[in-house]
Structures are given as C-alpha cells and as structure tokens.
C-alpha positions in Angstrom: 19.6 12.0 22.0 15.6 11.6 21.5 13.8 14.2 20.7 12.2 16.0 23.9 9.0 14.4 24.9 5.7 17.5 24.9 4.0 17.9 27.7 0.4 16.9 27.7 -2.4 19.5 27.9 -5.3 17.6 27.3 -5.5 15.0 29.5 -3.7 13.5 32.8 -1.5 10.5 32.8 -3.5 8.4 34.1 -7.3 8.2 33.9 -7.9 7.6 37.6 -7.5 11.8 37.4 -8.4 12.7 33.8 -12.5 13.7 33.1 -14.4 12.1 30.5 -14.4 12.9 27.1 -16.2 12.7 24.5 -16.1 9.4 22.5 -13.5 10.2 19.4 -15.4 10.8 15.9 -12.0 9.2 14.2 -12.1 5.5 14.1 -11.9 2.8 11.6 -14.8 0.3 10.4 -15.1 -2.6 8.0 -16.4 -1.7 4.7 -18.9 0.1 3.0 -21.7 -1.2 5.3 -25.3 0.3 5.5 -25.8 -0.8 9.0 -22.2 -1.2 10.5 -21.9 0.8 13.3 -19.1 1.9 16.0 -18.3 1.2 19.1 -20.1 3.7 20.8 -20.7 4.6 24.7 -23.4 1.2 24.8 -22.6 -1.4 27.4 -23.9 -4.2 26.9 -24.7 -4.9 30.9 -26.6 -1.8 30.8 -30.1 -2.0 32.2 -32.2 -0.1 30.4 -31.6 -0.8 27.0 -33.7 -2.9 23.8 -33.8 -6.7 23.9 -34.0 -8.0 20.1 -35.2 -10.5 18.5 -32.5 -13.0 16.9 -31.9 -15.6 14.8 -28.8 -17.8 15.8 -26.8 -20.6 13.9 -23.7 -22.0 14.9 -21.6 -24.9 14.6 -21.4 -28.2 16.8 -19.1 -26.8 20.1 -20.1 -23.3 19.8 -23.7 -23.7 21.6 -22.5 -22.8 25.5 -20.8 -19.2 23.8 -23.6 -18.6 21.5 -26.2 -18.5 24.4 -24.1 -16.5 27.0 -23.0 -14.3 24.0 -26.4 -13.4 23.2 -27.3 -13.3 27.0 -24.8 -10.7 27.7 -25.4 -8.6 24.5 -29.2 -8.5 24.4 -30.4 -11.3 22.3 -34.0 -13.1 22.4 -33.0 -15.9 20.5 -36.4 -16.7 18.5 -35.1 -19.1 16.0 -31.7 -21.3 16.6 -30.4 -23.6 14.1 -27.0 -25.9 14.1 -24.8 -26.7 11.1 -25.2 -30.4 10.5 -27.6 -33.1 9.3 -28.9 -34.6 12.6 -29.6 -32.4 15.8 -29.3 -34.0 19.1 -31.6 -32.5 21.5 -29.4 -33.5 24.4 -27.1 -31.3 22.9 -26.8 -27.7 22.5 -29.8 -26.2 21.1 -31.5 -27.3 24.1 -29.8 -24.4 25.4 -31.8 -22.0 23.9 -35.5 -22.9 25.4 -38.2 -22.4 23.2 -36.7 -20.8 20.4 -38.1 -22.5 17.5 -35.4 -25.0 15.5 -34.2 -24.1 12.1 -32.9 -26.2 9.3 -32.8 -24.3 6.2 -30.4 -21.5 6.9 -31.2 -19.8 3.9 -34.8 -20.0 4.3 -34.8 -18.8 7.4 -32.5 -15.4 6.8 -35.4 -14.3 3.6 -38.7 -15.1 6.0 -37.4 -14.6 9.9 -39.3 -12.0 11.8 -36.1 -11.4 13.7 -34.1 -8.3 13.8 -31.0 -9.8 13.9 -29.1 -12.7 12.4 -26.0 -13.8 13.6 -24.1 -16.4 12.2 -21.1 -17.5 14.8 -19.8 -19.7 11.4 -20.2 -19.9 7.7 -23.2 -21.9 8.0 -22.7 -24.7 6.1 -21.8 -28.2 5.8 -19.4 -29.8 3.9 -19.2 -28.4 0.6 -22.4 -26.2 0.4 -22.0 -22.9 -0.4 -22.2 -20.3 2.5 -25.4 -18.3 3.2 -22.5 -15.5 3.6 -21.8 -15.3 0.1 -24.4 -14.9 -1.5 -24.6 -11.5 -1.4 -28.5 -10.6 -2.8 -29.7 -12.5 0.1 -27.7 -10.6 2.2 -29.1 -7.1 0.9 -32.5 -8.3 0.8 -32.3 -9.2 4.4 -30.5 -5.5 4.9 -33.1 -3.9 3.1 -36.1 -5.6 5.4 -34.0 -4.1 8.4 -32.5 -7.2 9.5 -28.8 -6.8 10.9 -26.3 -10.2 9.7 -23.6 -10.3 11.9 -21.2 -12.9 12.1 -17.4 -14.0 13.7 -16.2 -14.5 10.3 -14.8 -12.6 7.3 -18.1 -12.6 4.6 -17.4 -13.1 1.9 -13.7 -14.6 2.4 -12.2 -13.6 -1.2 -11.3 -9.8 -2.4 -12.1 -11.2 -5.9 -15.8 -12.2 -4.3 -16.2 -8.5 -3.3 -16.1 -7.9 -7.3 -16.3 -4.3 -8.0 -17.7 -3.3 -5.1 -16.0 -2.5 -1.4 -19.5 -3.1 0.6 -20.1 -6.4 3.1 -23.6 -6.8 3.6 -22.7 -9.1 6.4 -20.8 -7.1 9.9 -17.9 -9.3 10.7 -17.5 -8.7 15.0 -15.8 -8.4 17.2 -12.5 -6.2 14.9 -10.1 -4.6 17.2 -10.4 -1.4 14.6 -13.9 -0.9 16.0 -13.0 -1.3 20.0 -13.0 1.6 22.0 -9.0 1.3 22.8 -8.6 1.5 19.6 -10.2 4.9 19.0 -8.0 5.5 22.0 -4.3 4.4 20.0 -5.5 7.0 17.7 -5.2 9.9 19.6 -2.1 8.8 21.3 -0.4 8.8 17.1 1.1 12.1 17.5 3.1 11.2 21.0 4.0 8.0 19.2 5.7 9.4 16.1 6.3 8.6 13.1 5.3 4.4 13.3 8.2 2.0 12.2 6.7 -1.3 13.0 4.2 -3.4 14.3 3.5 -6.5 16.1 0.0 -7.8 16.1 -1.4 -11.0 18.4 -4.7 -12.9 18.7 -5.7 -15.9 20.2 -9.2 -17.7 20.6 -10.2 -21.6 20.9 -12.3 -23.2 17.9 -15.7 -21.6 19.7 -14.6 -18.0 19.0 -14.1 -18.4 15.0 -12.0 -20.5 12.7 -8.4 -18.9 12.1 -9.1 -16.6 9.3 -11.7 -15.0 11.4 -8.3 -14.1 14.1 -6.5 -13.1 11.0 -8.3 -11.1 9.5 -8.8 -8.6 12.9 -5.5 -8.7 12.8 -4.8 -7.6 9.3 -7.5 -5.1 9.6 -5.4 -3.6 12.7 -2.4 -3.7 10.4 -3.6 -2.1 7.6 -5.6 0.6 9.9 -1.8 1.6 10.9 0.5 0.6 8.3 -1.2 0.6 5.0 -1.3 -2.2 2.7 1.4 -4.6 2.5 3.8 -5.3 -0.3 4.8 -8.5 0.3 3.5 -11.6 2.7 5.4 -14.3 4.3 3.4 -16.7 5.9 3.1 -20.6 7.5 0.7 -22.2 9.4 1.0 -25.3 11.7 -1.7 -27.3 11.5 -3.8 -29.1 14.5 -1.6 -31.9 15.1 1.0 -31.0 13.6 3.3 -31.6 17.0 2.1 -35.4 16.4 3.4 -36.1 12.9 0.1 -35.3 11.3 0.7 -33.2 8.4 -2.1 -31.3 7.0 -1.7 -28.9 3.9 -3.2 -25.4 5.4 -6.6 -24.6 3.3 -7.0 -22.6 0.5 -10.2 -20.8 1.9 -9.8 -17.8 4.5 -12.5 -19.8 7.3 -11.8 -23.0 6.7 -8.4 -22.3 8.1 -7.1 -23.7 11.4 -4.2 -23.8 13.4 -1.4 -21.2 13.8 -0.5 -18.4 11.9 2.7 -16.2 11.9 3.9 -13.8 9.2 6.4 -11.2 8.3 5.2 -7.8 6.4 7.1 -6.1 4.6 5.9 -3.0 3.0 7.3 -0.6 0.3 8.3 2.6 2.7 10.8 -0.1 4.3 7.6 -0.6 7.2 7.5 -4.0 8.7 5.0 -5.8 10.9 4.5 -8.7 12.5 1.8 -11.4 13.0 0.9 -14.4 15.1 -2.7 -15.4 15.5 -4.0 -19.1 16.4 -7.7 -20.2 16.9 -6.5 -23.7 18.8 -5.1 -21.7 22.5 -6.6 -21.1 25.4 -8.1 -17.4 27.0 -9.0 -15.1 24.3 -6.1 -12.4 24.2 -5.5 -10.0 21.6 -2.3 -7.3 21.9 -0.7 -4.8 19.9 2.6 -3.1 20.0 3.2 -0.4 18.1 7.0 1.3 17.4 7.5 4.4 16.6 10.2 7.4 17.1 8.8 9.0 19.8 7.4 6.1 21.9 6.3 2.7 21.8 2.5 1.7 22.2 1.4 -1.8 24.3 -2.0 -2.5 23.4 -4.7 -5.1 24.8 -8.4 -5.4 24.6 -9.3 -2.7 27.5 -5.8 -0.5 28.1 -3.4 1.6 25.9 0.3 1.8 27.7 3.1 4.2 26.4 6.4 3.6 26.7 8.8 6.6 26.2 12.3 6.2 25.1 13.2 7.8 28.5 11.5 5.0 30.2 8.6 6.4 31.4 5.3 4.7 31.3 1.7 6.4 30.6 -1.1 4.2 31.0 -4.9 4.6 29.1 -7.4 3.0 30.0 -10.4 3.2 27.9 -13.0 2.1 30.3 -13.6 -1.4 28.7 -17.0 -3.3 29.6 -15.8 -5.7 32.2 -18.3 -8.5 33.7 -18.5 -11.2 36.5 -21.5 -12.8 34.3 -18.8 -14.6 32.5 -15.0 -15.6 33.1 -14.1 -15.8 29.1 -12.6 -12.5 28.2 -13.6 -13.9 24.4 -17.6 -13.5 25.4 -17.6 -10.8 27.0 -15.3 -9.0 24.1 -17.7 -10.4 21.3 -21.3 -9.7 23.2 -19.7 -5.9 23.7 -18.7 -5.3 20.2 -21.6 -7.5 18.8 -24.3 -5.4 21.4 -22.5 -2.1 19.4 -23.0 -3.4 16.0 -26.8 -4.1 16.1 -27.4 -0.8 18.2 -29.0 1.9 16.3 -28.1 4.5 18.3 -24.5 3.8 17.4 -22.8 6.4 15.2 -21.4 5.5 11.2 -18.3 5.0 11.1 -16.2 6.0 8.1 -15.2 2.4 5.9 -12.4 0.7 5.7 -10.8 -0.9 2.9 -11.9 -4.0 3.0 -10.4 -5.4 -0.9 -7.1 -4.9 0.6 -7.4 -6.6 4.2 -8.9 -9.6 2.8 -6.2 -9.4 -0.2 -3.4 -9.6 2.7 -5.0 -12.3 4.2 -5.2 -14.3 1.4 -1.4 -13.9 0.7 -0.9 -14.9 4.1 -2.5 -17.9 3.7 -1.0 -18.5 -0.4 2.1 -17.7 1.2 2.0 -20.9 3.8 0.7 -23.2 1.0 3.5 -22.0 -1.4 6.6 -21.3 1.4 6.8 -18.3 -0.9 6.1 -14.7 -0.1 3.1 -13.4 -1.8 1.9 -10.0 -2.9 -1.4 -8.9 -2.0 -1.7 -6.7 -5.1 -1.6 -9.9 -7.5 -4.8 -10.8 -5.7 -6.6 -7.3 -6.3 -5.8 -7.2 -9.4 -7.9 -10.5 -10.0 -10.0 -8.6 -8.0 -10.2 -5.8 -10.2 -8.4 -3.2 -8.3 -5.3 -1.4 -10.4 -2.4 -1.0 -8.7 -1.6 2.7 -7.7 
C-alpha cells in the first residue's frame, strides 16, 4: 500500500479559498548574471509601472510578435533593426513608428541610449558571427546599465562559457524562472522522492529557433533531476514528412524542427523530452513522478495527482490578457517585463555549463544516432568531472 498522504497545514486545496502568500525566496535562474532577475509579483498589464527605452532586432517573420511583445511588456522601441541586407518598408519595421532604423547591430548595442536591448534572434546573417557571443560587448553594455535580453541561448556552446559560468545576455522566457515554477517547488515534499520526468514545449519559428525550446526545457530538467549521464536524441527536420532530408545542425540556434530524447542519468533517473519550434499555440507542460504523487505542470497551474486518485490543483495566479490571443506573447512579454524590472529580486544561479552541455548532446546525439554524454562536452569545456 502507498504510504499515507499528510494532511496539509499551510494552505487549502484549492486557491479559490487559500490567502496569498508571499512570493517563494527558492527558485532557479540562468547563470551567474549581474542583472537577471526573478519572476517577481510585476504584471506586465499593470498600470502604473516604468515604460523603457529599447532597442529591438529580430529576424524576417518575427516583426508582428516583437511589437505586441514589447507593447505588452513595457517597451518604447527607440531604435529597431532586422537581420538582413535589404529592409522593405512595407514590411515589418513599419510596425514600429518612428523608432529610428538600425543596421549595424553591433554598433548600435556599444552607443544606444536605450535601457534595454533585446535580441528576439542571434542577430546575424549568414555566417557572421553573433553580437551574442561576443561577450566584452556584452559586459560593456552591462556595465553602462543596459539590460540584453534575448529568446535564445547566448552564447550556445558550454566550451564558449570558458572558465566562467556567467551570461551576460538574459535568455527569456525559462520555465525555471515562471512563477509555477516557484510553485512545483514547494509542492517537492508531497511529491516524494522524483523518479522521472517528462518535459514538453512547443512554439512556431516567431518564438525562437529550436535550441531556444530546448534549452528551457533542459534547464527544467536539470532544475529537478540534475545533470544527465547520457543523451539520446533525433530531430526531424522541416520537411522531413516530404522526402527532404536535412542533416540537423551542429549549432544549438540554428536548429529547427523536432526534438525528442531519452535521459538517462546515473541514480537510475530518467526523463523525457519533446520540444518543436515548427507547431502551432505555444504550450509548455511538465509532469513530474514521484513516490508520493505525480505533478501535471503548464505555464499558469500546478495539478497533483495522488496515488489514491485524488486531485489538488495550484494555481499560481498567471498574468492572463485579452490584449493578445497567443499564449507565446503574452508568456514572453511577462517573463521579459520581469527580467528588465529592477525591482525584481536576485535569484540564486543556475548552472548554466551543464544545461547547455546537455543540450549539445542532444543535438550530437541526433547527428550521430548515438547517445552522447554531456560530461565529454564539459570537459572540453573545462569542467572535471566530479
């Protein structure tokens, strides 16, 4: 028989009847970053709140999100610049009014007068290097007080971190950092001991490439798991139902497609993994096994499911708007308005070496049909195995 479920002291079953607490101090962030901050109590509907300044590049196709993104979380877009050689002004930097046009990326990060920078890709075109690894550009810009955000993982490599553990750039939105997550966390103990886990994303090409979906994930997995021993991986490409074959990339954003693996780790812990950037609504989900009771998790609600059958729901109060019917903008502006916030709290690091060394198993692993083990890829990094 299971072991008998404890009653609960702290707070009802439902939140309909429970009071408001205080936001948890106990959360998760991504690396050693000056200026990341958590998701604290700061919608980003509210009414009386800052309006900053911001400097906004994107990719072709990701000009309709950017705008209602930076609508919803703030944003006077000052400067706006597309990734490309040739800007069509019928296209979608006439969204942004009379922000002034940028060319020069680079340029424009070391002179802009704007607080914030957010990059919604890696900013570059064909083979030039990304703005978002060069890493003294990216201090100096910290150091002058001007936020970097972007959708995807900066830099991409664990042997790019060096010896260091500190992004200079905030990656957003990362489940970790979401308010329901906080809330997962002090359901643990009524969990148990966890056995497995299953984690699930999906975006379209305007919310991020597929590295950027994999690597929430694996920061979610890691955040409850550890690091992985070993990765299985494969990825079907875009068009891969129509006899196109394409080899998946070797870089973490220039990936595309769909992504499942199998995690295996040394304590005899699996999880699971499925993430695509080509699908429909934005959707991410969790479930989480353990001995005592098993966790269902989404973007705005934490369900428990006892081995007696009985079901507790949480609801963590998510930021929900009318102003947009994409569940992908509204998630982003929220975690993106919390990020550049600084009334938002520190959070304590993560390890970020050892996400991005998962994820580029993961993606070895599909090039290779080989599992792969994240700890050949720190030790290029530099990291020893413990």
């Amino acid at each position: 028989m299971p072991p008998a479920r404890k009653p609960r002291t702290t707070k009802a079953a439902s939140t309909k009847t429970r009071s408001k607490k205080a936001a948890p101090k106990a959360a998760l962030t991504q690396a050693e970053l000056p200026l990341a901050k958590s998701e604290a109590e700061v919608k980003p509907n509210a009414k009386a709140r800052e309006v900053f300044d911001a400097l906004i590049w994107y990719d072709p196709g990701q000009g309709y999100m950017a705008r209602e993104v930076a609508e919803l979380a703030g944003l006077r877009t000052i400067e706006v610049g597309i990734t490309g050689e040739a800007i069509d002004e019928r296209d979608e930097p006439a969204l942004f009014g009379e922000a002034r046009r940028i060319t020069d990326i680079r340029s424009a990060i070391a002179t802009t007068d704007a607080k914030v920078v957010w990059l919604t890709s890696a900013g570059v075109h064909g083979r030039e290097a990304s703005p978002l690894e060069d890493q003294e550009l990216l201090r100096a810009a910290a150091e002058r007080g001007v936020r970097v955000c972007t959708l995807e993982p900066a830099p991409e490599s664990a042997v790019d971190l060096g010896q260091r553990n500190c992004m200079w750039a905030r990656t957003t939105p990362m489940l970790v950092e979401a308010p329901v997550f906080a809330e997962l966390r002090e359901c643990l103990p009524e969990i148990g001991p966890i056995r497995a886990v299953h984690v699930s994303g999906r975006s379209t090409t305007a919310c991020g490439s597929l590295g950027a979906r994999l690597f929430d994930a694996m920061a979610t997995v890691h955040a409850l798991l550890g690091a992985a021993d070993r990765i299985d991986a494969s990825i079907v490409s875009p068009g891969a139902t129509r006899g196109v074959y394409r080899p998946p990339s070797t870089a973490l954003r220039a990936a595309q497609g769909d992504l499942s693996a199998h995690l295996r780790f040394s304590n005899g812990k699996s999880a699971t993994v499925n993430v695509t950037n080509h699908a429909g609504a934005w959707q991410r989900g969790v479930t989480v096994l353990g001995d005592l009771a098993c966790a269902r998790v989404t973007d705005h609600r934490v369900d428990l499911v006892f081995a007696d059958g009985h079901v507790e729901d949480r609801h963590e109060g998510a930021v929900r708007s009318a102003e947009s019917s994409d569940s992908g903008v509204v998630r982003i502006a929220d975690q993106l308005r919390r990020a550049i916030d600084p009334r938002s709290p520190e959070l304590p690091p993560m390890d970020a070496k050892a996400i991005l060394a998962m994820c580029e198993a993961a993606i070895l692993s599909a090039r290779t049909g080989e599992a792969e083990h994240p700890s050949t890829l720190l030790l290029m990094a530099g990291v020893k195995r413990r």
